[in-house]
N, C-alpha and C positions, 0 to 999 in steps of 0.2 A: 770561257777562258779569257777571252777580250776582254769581259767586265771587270776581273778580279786583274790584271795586267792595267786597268785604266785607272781602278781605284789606288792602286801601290802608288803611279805616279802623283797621284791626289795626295797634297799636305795635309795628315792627321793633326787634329785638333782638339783641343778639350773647350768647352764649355763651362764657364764659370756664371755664377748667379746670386744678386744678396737679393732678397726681398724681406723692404723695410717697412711691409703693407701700406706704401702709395703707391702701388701700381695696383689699378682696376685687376686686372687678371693676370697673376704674376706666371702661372702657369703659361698662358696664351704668349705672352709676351719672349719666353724664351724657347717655344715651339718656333716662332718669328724669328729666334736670332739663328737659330738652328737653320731655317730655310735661306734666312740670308749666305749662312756659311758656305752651305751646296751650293746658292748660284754665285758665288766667291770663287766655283770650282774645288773647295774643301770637304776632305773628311771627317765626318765627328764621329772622333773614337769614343768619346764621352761626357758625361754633363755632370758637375756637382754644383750643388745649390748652398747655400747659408740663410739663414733665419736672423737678422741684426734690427735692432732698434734703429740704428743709426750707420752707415758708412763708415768704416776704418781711413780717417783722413789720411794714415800713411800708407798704408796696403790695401785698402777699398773692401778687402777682409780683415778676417780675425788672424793672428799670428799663425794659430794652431792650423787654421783654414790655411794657408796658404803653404805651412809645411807637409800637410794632406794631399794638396793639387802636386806638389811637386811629385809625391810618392805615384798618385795617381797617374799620372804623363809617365811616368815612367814604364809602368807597369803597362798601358795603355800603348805606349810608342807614340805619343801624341809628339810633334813637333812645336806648337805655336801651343799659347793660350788664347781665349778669344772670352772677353769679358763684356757682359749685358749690355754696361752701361758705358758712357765717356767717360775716361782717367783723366786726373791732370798731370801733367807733366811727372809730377812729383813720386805721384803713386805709380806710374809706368817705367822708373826708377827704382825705387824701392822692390817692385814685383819683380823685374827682373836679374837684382840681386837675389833675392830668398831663393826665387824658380830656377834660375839660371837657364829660360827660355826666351823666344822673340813673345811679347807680351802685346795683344791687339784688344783691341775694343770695338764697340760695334761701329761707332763713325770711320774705322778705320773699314770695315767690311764693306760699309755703303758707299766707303771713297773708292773701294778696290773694283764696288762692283760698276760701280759708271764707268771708272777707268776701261774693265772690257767693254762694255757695251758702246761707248761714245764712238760715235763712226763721223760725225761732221768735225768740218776744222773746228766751227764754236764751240761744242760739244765739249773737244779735246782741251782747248785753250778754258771754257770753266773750268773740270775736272781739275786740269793741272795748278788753274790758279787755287783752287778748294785745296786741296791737298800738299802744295803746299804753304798757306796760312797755318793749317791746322801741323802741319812738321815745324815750325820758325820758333814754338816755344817749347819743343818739345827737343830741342837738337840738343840741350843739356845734359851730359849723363853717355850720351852718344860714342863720347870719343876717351872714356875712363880708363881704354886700357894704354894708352899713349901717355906717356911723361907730362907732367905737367911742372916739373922744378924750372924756377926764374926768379928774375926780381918780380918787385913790386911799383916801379916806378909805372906804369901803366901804357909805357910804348910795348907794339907789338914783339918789337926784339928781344924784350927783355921776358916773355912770356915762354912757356912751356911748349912742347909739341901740341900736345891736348888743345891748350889757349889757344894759340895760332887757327890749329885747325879748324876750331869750333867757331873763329871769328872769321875766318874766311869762307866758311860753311854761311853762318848768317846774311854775310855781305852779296854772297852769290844768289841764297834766295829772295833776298829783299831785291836786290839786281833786277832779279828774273820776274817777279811780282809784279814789279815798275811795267815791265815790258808788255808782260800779259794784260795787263790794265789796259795802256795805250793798243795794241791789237784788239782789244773786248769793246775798246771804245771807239774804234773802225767799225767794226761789226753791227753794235749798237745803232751807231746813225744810218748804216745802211738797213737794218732792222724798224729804225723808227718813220723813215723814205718809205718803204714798204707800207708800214701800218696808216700813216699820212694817205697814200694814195687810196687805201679803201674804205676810209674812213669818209674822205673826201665823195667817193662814188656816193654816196648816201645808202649804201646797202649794211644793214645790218649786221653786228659782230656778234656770234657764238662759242662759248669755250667748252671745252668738255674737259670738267675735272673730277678727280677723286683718287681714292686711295688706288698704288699699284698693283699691277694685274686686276682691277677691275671688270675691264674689259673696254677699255676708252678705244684702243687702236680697231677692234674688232667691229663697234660702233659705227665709227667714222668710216669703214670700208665698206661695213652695209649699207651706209647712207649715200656713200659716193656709186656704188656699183649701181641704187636707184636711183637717186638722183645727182648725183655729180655732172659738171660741166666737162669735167675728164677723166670718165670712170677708171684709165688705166693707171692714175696717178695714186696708189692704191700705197698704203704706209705698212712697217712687217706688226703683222701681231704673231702673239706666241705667249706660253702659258708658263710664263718667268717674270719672276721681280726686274721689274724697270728694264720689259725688252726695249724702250725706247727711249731716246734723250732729248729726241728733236720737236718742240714744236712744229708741227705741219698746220698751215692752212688751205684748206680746199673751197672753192666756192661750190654753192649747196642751191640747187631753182626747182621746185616743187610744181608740180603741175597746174596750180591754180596761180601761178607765178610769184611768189612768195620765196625770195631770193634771201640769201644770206651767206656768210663767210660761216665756216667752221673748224674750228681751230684745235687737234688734239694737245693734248700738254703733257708734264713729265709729271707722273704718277708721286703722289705725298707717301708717307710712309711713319711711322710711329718713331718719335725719334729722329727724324728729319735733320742733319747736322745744319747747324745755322749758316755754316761758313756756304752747304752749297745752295742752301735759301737765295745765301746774299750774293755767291758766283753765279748763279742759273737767274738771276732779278729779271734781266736783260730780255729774256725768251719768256718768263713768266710772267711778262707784262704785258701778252696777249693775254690774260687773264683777268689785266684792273682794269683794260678799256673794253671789254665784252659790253654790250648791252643785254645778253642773258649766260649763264651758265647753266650748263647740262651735267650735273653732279650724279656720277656713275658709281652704283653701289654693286659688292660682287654680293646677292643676297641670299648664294649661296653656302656663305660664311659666317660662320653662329658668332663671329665675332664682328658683325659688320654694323652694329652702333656704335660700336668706340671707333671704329673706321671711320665712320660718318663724322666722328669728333671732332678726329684728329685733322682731316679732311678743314672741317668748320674752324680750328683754329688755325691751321696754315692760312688758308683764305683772308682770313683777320691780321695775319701776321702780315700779308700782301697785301694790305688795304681793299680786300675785294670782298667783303663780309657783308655789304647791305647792296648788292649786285643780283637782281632778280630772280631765280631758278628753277627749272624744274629738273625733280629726283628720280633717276629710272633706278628701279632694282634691279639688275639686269641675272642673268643663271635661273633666272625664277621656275626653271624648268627641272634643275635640278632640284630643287625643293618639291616634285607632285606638283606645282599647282596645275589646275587644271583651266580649262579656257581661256588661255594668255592668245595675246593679249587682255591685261586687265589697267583701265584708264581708272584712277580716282583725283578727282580735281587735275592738279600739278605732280599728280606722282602716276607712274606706269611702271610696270609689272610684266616683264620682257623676257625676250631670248635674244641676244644681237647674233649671236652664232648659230641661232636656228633661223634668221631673218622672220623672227615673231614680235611683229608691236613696230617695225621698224616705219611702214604708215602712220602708226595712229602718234606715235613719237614727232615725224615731221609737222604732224597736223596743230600736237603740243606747240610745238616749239613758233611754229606759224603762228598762230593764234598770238601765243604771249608776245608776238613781236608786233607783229599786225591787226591785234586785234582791236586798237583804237585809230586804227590810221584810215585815212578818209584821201578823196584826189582834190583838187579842187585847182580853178584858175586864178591865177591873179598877174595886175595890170599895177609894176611898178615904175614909178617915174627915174628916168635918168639919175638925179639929185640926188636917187634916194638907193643907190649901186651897193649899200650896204646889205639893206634890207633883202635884196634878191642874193645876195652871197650867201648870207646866212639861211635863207631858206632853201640852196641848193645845197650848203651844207648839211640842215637838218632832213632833208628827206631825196624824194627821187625824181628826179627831174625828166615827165614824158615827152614832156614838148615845152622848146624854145624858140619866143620870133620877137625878133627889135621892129618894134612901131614907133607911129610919131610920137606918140603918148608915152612910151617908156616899154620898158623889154615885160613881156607876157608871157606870162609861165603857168605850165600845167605840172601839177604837183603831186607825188603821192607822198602824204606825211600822217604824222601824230597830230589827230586831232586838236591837242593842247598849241600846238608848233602855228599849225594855220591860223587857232582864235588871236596867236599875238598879232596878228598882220590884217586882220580884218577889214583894216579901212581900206587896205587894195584887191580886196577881191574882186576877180572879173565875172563876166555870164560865162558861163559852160561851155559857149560855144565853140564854134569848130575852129582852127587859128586860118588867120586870112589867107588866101588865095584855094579855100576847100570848101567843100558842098556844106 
């Protein structure tokens, strides 16, 4: 009884769909908009699909199509429309003339769904500034049942209720836009202070990306609960689209001491609206300064190469596309396989949820970072204070001691990093005043 009480309160919804055969899997595609809807909090009463060569520039469908949907929501009790792809302005006009419903699209579902999920101030302040961009040219059409008779002389006064409205509508979210900027770009500097000081430690950056629900958050807490610095500092996973919004970084030190930051990230997704590519930049710029990425595939998803794609383009789209990686499949448990842990090269073959392969993963992820790094000493001269910056910068500084001769550093770095500095290497030996 509770359920059927839960679902009444839940907005019925129709599903609308053209496929123009450029979508890879047009089917797979709108089972996706369908799960977006549920974690929207929405009910789908039901799905109609259209077969077009081409997009109806004015109704995104065909006429007939779209005096059909109306018949159907009816019949249905459907509330809202909810269409595949992004409308423009025009067409989300138009449709909701013909339907005479609230007319969505799926960048409107993925704005809805951050909207619940976002739980930090940043979080809240992208979502808000994302959504509304994507409302500022759509506000047209908005206010058509109000009066719009006036002159033409083009001052406000002389304008309609409509006019008024809609320009005072505009003025308020460019206002608000303005505002959200300057807070994002508060946030940002204290974001990039952060990034600065562990950048600086010379301890290696890790990001973990890929498509949502993957299983990135589930990862990062079997990794912290082994090896974390503060295993209680533990991030929520849960088995929903985009349980999470927040960048978290956790420092990550392996038993063989093999330190590193790890960084989970906010899950990509097919369709990705640009506006919140370009609101979330800020947080997913732990992701262009990683020195490796850990791209997390759910492979228990017979759609999980176009995942990997889309994944692969968003990356490209954040300039983080030639960024070293290695691929865990992770659910590989749900597929039968058997003996998992399975390591091949740079890809493994996992359970993060069963704590299987979550060793042989660190040992990956070690290796690709440290596997060319060497320790070594060197003895630089005073004069030469640049030289020792930049090599505290590039690596891990075990030991420092200021001599007459110039400050003497023992180092653990990239092999590549020590050959530039050659002509200051020191002996091995032990720093003065020790056996």
């Amino acid at each position: 009884m509770k359920e059927g009480q839960e679902e009444i309160r839940r907005e019925r919804v129709l599903l609308v769909g053209v496929d123009t055969g450029e979508e890879p899997d047009f089917d797979r595609s709108m089972e996706e908009l369908k799960s977006l809807a549920e974690a929207c909090e929405k009910c789908v009463a039901g799905i109609i699909t259209q077969r077009m060569a081409v997009v109806n520039k004015a109704l995104y469908i065909g006429a007939g199509k779209a005096a059909e949907v109306k018949e159907y929501a009816k019949e249905c009790e459907a509330g809202e429309i909810v269409f595949d792809n992004t409308l423009s302005p025009s067409q989300v006009r138009n449709l909701g003339r013909e339907i005479g419903l609230p007319i969505l699209d799926r960048t409107n579902l993925i704005l809805d769904i951050f909207a619940l999920r976002a739980r930090s101030g940043e979080a809240k302040l992208q979502v808000e500034m994302a959504r509304l961009q994507y409302m500022l040219p759509r506000l047209v059409g908005m206010h058509e049942a109000l009066s719009r008779q006036g002159g033409t002389s083009g001052s406000m006064s002389s304008r309609g209720v409509g006019e008024k409205k809609l320009e005072l509508d505009r003025r308020k979210i460019e206002h608000r836009i303005g505002e959200l900027k300057r807070e994002l770009q508060k946030v940002e500097r204290s974001r990039q202070t952060q990034r600065k000081k562990r950048m600086g430690s010379g301890t290696p950056q890790v990001a973990l990306v890929g498509y949502t629900n993957a299983g990135k958050s589930t990862l990062l807490n079997r990794m912290l609960e082994r090896y974390g610095d503060c295993p209680q500092k533990t991030v929520l996973e849960k088995d929903m689209l985009f349980a999470t919004l927040e960048t978290s970084v956790r420092g990550i030190s392996t038993e063989d001491n093999r330190s590193f930051f790890l960084a989970d990230t906010v899950g990509f997704i097919h369709k990705l609206p640009h506006g919140l590519v370009k609101a979330f930049r800020s947080t997913l710029e732990e992701v262009r300064y990683a020195d490796l990425l850990v791209h997390v595939v759910d492979f228990s998803d017979e759609d999980h190469r176009h995942q990997m794609q889309v994944t692969e383009e968003t990356l490209k789209e954040l300039e983080a596309g030639s960024i070293p990686r290695i691929e865990v499949y992770n659910k590989a448990d749900k597929c039968h396989m058997e003996n998992l842990p399975q390591v091949r090269g740079r890809r493994i073959y996992m359970s993060a949820t069963e704590g299987l392969g979550i060793e042989e993963l660190a040992e990956l992820i070690g290796e690709a970072l440290y596997g060319d790094w060497i320790e070594g000493s060197f003895l630089i001269p005073y004069d030469r204070g640049e030289a020792a910056s930049r090599l505290t910068e590039l690596g891990t500084v075990l030991e420092r001691e200021y001599r007459e001769e110039g400050i003497w550093l023992r180092v653990k770095c990239r092999n590549g990093d020590a050959a530039k500095y050659e002509r200051f290497r020191a002996p091995c030996g032990a720093a003065m005043g020790r056996a």
